[in-house]
C-alpha positions, 0 to 999 in steps of 0.5 A, a space after each residue: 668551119 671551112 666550106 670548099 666552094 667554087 663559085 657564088 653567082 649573083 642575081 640567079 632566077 633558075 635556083 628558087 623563088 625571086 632574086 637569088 645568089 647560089 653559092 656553089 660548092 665542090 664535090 658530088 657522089 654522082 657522075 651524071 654524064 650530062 653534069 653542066 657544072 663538070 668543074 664541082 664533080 671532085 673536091 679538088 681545085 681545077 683549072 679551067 682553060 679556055 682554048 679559045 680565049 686563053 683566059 683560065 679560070 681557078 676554081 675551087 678553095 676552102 673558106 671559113 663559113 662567117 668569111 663568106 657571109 658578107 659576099 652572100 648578103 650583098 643583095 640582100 634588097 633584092 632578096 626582099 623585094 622579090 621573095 628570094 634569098 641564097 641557094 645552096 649548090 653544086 656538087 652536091 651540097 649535103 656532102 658538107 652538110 655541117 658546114 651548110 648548117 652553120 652557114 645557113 644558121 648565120 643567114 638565118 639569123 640576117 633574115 635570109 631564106 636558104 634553099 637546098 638544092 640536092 640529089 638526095 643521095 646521102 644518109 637522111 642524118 645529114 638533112 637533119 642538121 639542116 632541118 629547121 634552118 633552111 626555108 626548103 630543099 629543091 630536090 632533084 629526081 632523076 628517074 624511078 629505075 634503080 638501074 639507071 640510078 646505079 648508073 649515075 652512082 645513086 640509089 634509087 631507094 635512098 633518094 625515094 627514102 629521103 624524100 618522103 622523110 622530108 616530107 614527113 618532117 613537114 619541111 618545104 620540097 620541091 620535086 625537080 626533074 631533070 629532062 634527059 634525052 635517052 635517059 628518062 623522057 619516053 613514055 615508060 620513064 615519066 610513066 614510072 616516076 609518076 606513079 613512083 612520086 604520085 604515091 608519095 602524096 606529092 602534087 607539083 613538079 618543076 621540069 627542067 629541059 636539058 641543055 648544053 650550056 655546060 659543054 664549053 666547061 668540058 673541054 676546057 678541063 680536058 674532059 669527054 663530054 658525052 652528051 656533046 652530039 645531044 640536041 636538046 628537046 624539041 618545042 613540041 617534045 617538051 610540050 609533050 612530056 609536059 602533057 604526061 606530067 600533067 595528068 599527075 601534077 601541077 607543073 612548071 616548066 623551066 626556060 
């Protein structure tokens, strides 16, 4: 089966626990104006063009799952010393989900940990076909406004419906949350997604602060960055909403 990816990135340490490789992969439901990976946003390939080196970069290409393996299994020392293994990404991974499962079926069968790295915005039949062949899902959520969830192009309900089915079924998630600028981290925001995730019996969260690491990606597909004027948050902004998050969970900060 053929797997549309962009990208397999060596020796991450954001994507999980140790050592990782991320496979990413093309096409996502979403349209989250922040997005620092704008070149998986459709299935199509892209041409990235990098005005200020000239260099151009080809992203994008249909490979057959088994095809991919060898290249997913080169740090497979690594992944045993430090507890890591491959990671999913994209886009939006569960949007080729069949195709997951046959490839973390084939890890899985080398002894490699797979994590899912997910919006939760697809139909719940579709993280049944990875259920029980995957270690986990590193599960985003972006706020607990179906408004703003409408915004982006989600569902708030089909994202809170997915996670606490994950839940029940007893499978490992981690809750990660996105920290965007005028988007979600005043006080009512946090307010709400704490409560919302409080009442589903959850008791970590990862925070992830926003950043513009992704912005040179933006001009060089010719494409409007909107957040290209954000600052990202302040030390003591962070350490702020790191306080509210607190009072509710566990919680680990990214960066």
């Amino acid at each position: 089966m053929k797997i549309n990816i962009s990208n397999i990135q060596h020796f991450s340490v954001g994507d999980g626990e140790g050592i990782r490789t991320t496979l990413f992969v093309k096409g996502c439901n979403l349209h989250c104006p922040w997005c620092h990976n704008p070149e998986n946003l459709s299935y199509a390939p892209v041409q990235l063009h990098y005005k200020n080196t000239g260099k151009t970069q080809s992203c994008g290409r249909c490979v057959e799952t088994a095809e991919i393996l060898p290249q997913l299994l080169e740090d497979r020392d690594f992944f045993e010393e430090s507890g890591g293994g491959v990671t999913f990404s994209g886009g939006e991974i569960m949007l080729q989900a069949e195709a997951a499962a046959e490839l973390a079926a084939l890890l899985k069968q080398e002894g490699v940990c797979v994590l899912i790295d997910t919006a939760g915005c697809v139909s719940y039949q579709e993280f049944e076909k990875l259920n029980g062949l995957v270690g986990g899902y590193l599960f985003d959520v972006k706020t607990a406004d179906a408004e703003k969830y409408r915004q982006i192009g989600g569902k708030l309900e089909l994202v809170a419906e997915n996670l606490q089915r994950l839940l029940a079924d007893k499978q490992n998630v981690t809750v990660r949350i996105p920290l965007i600028p005028e988007f979600n981290t005043d006080t009512d925001s946090i307010a709400g997604i704490c409560s919302m995730l409080s009442a589903m019996g959850i008791k970590k969260v990862e925070l992830l602060p926003f950043h513009r690491l992704g912005s040179g990606k933006y001009e060089a597909l010719d494409m409007v960055y909107a957040y290209k004027d954000c600052k990202p948050l302040s030390k003591e902004s962070l350490a702020e909403i790191r306080a509210m998050y607190e009072t509710c969970f566990e919680v680990k900060m990214e960066g």
